[in-house]
N, C-alpha and C positions, 0 to 999 in steps of 0.2 A: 504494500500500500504506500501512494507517496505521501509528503509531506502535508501535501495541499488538501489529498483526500481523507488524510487521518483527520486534519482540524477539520476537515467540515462535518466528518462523523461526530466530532467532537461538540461543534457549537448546533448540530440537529438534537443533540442530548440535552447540551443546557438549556437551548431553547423550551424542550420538553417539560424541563424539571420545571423552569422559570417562567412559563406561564402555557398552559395547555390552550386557554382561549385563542393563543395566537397562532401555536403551533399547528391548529388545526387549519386556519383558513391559508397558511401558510404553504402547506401540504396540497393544498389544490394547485400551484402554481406548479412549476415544471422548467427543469434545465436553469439556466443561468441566473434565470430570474427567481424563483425559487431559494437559492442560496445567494441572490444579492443582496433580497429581500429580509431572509433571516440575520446576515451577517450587520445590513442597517437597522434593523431592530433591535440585535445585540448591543451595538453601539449605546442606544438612548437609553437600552434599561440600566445598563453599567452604571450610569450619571444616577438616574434615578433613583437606584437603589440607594447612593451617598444622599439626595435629597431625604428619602423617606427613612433614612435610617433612625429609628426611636434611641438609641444608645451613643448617638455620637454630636457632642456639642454644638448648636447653630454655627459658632465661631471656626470651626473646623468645617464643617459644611460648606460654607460658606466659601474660607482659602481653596479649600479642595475643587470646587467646583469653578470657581473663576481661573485659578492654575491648570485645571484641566481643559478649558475651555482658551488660555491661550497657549496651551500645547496643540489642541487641534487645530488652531489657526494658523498654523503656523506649516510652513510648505513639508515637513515630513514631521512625522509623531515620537517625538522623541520619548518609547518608551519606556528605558531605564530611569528618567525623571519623571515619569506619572510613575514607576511603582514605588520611586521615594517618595514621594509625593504624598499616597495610602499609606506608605506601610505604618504610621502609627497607630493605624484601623485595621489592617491586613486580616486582623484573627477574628472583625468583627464583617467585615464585608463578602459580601456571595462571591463563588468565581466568574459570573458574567460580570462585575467588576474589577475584579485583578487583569482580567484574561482582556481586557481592551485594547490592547494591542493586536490582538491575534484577529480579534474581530474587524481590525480596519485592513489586518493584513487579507481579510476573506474577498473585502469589497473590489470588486473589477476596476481597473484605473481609469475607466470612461467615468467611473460615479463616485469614486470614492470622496473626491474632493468635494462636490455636495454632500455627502455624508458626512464628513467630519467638518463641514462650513455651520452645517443644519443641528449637528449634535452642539458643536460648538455655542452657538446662539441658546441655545435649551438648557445648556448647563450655567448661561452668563445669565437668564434668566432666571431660573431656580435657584439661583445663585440672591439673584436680587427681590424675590420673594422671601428667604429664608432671613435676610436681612429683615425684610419689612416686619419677622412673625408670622408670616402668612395674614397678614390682617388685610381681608376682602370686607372693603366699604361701600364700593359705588358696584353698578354693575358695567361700567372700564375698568373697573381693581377685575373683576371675574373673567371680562372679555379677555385681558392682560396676562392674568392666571390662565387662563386655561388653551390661550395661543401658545405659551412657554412649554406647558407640560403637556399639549397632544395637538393643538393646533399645527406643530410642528411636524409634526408627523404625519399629518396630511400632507402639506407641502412639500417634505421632503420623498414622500412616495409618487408625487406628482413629479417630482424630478426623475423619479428610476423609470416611470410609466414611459415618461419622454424620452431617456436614452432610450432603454429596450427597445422601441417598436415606433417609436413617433406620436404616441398617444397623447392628445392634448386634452388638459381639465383645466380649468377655472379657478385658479389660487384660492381665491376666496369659499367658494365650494369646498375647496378641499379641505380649508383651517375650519370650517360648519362641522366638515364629517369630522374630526377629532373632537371639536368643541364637543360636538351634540352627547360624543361618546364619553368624554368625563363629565359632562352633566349629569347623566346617567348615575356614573361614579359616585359622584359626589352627593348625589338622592339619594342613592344606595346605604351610603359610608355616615351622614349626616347623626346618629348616634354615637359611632364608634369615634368621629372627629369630638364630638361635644365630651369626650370620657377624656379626651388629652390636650383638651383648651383649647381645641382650634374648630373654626368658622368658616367654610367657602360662601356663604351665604352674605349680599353686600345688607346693611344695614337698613331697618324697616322692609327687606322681604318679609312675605309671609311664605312658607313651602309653596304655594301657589303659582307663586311668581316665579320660583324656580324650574317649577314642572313647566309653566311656559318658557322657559329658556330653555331648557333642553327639548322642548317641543320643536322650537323657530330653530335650533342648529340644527336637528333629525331631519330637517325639513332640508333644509340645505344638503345635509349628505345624500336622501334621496336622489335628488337633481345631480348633486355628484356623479351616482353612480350611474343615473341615465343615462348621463354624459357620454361613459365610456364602452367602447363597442367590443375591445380585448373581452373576449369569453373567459379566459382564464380570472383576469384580474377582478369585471365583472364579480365574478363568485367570491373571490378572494373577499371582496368588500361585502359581500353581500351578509356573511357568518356573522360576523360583530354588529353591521346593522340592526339584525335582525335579532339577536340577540338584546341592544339596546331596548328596538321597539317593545319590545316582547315584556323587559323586566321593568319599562317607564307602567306598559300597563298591569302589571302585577302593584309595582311599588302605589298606580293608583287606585286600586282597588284593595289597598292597606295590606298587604303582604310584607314582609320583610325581604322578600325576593322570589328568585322563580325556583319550583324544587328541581330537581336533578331532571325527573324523567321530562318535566318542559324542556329544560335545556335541551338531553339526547334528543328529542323530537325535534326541535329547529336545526339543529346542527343536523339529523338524518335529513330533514327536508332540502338542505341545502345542496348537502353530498349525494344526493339523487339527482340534484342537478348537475353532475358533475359527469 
């Protein structure tokens, strides 16, 4: 086995382990795209994971994530200075963190430079929410938040869409379909945030007001995905959609989410279309 196809066995595992939601619509794509796709994933969850980590000081967050973010700026990823960078975290962070290096090394050199342009900006932003508290006032603190942590990842899958094949979407369309998907999130989590002092919600919402915000961005990813006539990618997008829509109307019908066998049923529904 060579090098290149040991790590991609490698980061098809971590993917697995580090988030199945994704690994699965992931798994619809095929060939180049397929493992572009997982390896720019990788990338953003690395960061993320130094964002959400409960055990490691905002102040350290904070360094980590703005150093990490001008290591990827910068014309090659100099990875022996991001893992000094960790390692005073090393024994507290997942390996789709340490292994970030390996993950830019996966990316094809037509995309990689938006990928680490696109992680870059996500990490200088998480970076500058962790500063603020996470303290979501207006609903521009939300729109702000939630371009940083998934908006971004619309747009930067809109970059791979365009290498690959030429497939053109609508920037904005595409920062709706991340938003709508952490709105989601954020419906979902809105207990579990209120148990560790933190708020996505801008001040005087009512839950209400939220369900329509992640209403108005779903609505936008719709139109996203109409947009795009790639069958493959089509599907690709369509799992998490669907999944969103699926748990907005559980969460409105006072559920605390969807059970398992909803889930299997949307996710078989999808893979029939496949």
């Amino acid at each position: 086995m060579s090098q290149n196809a040991k790590l991609q066995k490698e980061a098809t595992a971590i993917l697995k382990d580090t988030s199945r939601t994704f690994f699965i619509p992931i798994s619809f794509l095929d060939g180049r795209l397929k493992s572009t796709v997982a390896s720019a994933y990788l990338c953003m969850r690395a960061i993320d994971e130094i964002e959400d980590h409960p055990e490691i000081p905002s102040d350290a967050k904070q360094r980590m994530l703005r150093e990490t973010a001008r290591l990827l700026a910068a014309p090659s990823f100099d990875e022996p200075a991001y893992i000094q960078l960790i390692k005073p975290y090393d024994q507290l962070l997942p390996p789709v963190t340490l292994r970030l290096g390996d993950w830019i090394r996966l990316c094809p050199e037509g995309i990689a430079l938006q990928v680490k342009q696109s992680t870059a900006e996500m990490a200088e932003g998480m970076a500058k929410w962790a500063e603020k508290g996470w303290n979501i006032q207006t609903k521009e603190d939300l729109d702000d938040y939630t371009y940083y942590v998934a908006g971004l990842v619309g747009s930067m899958l809109s970059d791979i869409w365009r290498w690959h094949d030429g497939t053109e979407t609508d920037r904005q369309l595409a920062i709706g379909f991340g938003r709508g998907l952490q709105a989601v999130n954020v419906l979902r989590n809105v207990d579990e945030d209120a148990e560790r002092g933190v708020s996505f919600i801008p001040d005087g919402w009512s839950r209400q007001d939220l369900f329509e915000y992640a209403r108005k961005n779903l609505a936008q990813a719709d139109k996203y995905v109409i947009s795009i006539k790639n069958r493959r990618i089509v599907l690709f997008c369509k799992l998490p959609l669907k999944l969103a829509h699926s748990t907005l109307k559980s969460l409105e019908a006072g559920k605390e989410k969807m059970t398992r066998s909803e889930v299997e049923a949307v996710v078989k529904e999808v893979q029939q279309e496949t």
